[in-house]
C-alpha positions as CSV (number, residue, x, y, z in Angstrom):
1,X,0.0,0.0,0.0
2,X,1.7,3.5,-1.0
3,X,1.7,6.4,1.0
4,X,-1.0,8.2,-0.3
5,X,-3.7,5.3,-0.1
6,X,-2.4,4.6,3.6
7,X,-3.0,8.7,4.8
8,X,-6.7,8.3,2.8
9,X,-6.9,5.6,5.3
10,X,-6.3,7.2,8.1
11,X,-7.9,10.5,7.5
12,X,-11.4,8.2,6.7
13,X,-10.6,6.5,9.9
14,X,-10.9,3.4,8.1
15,X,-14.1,2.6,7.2
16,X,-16.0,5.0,8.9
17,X,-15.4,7.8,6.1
18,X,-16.6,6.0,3.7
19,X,-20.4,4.7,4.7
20,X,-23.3,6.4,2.9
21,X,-24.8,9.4,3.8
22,X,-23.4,11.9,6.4
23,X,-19.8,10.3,7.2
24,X,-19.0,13.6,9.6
25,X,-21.9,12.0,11.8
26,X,-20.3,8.6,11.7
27,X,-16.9,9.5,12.4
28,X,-17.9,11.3,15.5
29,X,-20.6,8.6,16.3
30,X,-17.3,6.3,16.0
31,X,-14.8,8.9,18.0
32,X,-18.0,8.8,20.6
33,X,-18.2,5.3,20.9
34,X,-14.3,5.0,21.7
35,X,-14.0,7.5,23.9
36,X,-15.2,5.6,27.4
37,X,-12.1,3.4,26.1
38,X,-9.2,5.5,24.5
39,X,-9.6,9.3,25.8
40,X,-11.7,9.6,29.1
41,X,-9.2,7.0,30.7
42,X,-6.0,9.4,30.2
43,X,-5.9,12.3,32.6
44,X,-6.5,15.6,31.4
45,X,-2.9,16.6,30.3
46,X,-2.4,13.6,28.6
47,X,-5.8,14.1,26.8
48,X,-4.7,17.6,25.4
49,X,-1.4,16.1,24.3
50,X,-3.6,13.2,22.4
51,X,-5.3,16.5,21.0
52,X,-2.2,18.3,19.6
53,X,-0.9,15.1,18.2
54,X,-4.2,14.4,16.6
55,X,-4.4,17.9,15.1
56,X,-0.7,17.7,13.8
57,X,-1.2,13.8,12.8
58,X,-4.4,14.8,11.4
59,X,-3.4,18.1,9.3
60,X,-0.7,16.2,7.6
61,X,-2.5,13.0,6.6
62,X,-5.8,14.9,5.4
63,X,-3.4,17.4,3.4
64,X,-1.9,14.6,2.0
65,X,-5.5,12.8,1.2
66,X,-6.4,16.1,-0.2
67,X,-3.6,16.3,-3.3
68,X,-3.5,12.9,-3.8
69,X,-7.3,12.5,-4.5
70,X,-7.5,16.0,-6.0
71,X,-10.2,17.3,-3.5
72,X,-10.5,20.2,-1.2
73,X,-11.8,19.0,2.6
74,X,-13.6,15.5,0.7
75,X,-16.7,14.7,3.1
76,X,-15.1,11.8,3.1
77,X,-12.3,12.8,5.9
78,X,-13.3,12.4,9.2
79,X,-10.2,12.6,11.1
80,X,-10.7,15.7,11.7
81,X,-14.4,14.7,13.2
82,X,-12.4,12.4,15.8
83,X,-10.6,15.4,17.0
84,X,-13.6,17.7,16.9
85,X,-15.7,15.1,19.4
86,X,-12.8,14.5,21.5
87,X,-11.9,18.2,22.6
88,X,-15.8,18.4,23.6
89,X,-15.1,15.4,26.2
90,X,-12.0,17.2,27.2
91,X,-12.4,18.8,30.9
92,X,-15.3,16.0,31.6
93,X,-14.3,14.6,35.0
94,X,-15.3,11.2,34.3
95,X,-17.5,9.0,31.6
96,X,-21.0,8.9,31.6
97,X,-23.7,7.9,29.0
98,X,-25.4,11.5,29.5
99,X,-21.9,13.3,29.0
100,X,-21.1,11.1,25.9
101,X,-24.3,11.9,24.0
102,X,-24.6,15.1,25.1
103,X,-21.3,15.7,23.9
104,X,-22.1,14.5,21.2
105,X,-24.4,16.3,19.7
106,X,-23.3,19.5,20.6
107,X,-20.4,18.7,18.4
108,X,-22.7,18.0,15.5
109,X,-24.7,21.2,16.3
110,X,-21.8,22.9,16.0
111,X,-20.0,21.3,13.3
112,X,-22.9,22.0,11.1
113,X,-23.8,25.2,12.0
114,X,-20.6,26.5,11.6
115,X,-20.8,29.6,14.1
116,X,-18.3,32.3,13.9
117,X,-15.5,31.9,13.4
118,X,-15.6,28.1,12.7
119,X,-16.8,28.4,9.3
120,X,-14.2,31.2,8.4
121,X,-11.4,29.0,10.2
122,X,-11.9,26.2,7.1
123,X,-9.6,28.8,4.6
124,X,-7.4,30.2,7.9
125,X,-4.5,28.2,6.9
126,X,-3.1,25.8,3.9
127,X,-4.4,22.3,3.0
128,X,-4.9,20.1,6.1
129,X,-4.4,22.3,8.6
130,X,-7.8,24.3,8.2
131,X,-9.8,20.6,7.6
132,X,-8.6,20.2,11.1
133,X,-9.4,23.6,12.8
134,X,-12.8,24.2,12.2
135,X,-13.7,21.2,13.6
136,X,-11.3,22.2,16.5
137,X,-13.0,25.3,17.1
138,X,-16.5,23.4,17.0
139,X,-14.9,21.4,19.2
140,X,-14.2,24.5,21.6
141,X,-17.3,25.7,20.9
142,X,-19.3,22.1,22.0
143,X,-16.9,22.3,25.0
144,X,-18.8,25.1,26.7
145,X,-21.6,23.7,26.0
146,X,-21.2,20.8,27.8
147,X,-19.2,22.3,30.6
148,X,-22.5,24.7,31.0
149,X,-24.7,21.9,30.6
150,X,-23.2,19.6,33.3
151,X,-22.7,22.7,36.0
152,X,-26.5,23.7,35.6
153,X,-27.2,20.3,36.0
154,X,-24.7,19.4,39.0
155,X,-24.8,23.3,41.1
């Protein structure tokens, strides 16, 4: 497998990418679902390192989807959906059901809707780098959401 076809890969998150209709949901139902498992276990410093590594990992391999398929930010990459949904889970305490779906679809909300400056964010900087930053800043954005959420809910 060359290089270009193992980045597509990646950037789809395997197969999740590529099922029919609306692969953004699917990827961040998929980030969702691993969460519990691979992000709410590490401690919160560890989490944002995971983040930054994701965002850099993440730039580079979509970037690199991007040219070799000829495509500017392809529905089909959802990487950038994984890191999106994860920096909305990340200064939860702890896993819960509530938190995870919650979480969840403020991220979509957000990803959709494309509030300032998310939207603006997806031409900010070259190739790869802006597929990942809007959903970054969606991700910020579902954050407070979900921080708000959970302290009206727990004061």
């Amino acid at each position: 497998m060359n290089r270009d076809k193992i980045c597509s890969h990646i950037a789809a998150l395997g197969p999740f990418g590529r099922l029919p209709n609306a692969p953004g949901t699917w990827g961040s139902l998929f980030a969702a679902a691993i969460a519990p498992f691979c992000f709410f276990t590490l401690p919160v410093f560890l989490r944002g390192l995971l983040l930054l590594i994701i965002f850099i990992g993440g730039s580079i391999v979509s970037g690199r989807a991007e040219r070799a398929h000829g495509q500017k930010d392809p529905g089909w990459i959802v990487i950038d959906e994984l890191l999106g949904q994860w920096t909305a889970y990340l200064f939860m305490p702890s896993f819960s059901w509530g938190v995870l779906a919650a979480g969840f679809i403020f991220f979509r909300i957000f990803d959709v809707l494309k509030p300032f400056p998310v939207r603006r964010a997806e031409n900010w900087l070259p190739g790869g780098w802006s597929v990942m930053l809007d959903d970054l800043l969606a991700g910020v954005y579902a954050m407070a959401a979900l921080q708000l959420l959970v302290s009206i809910l727990f004061w």
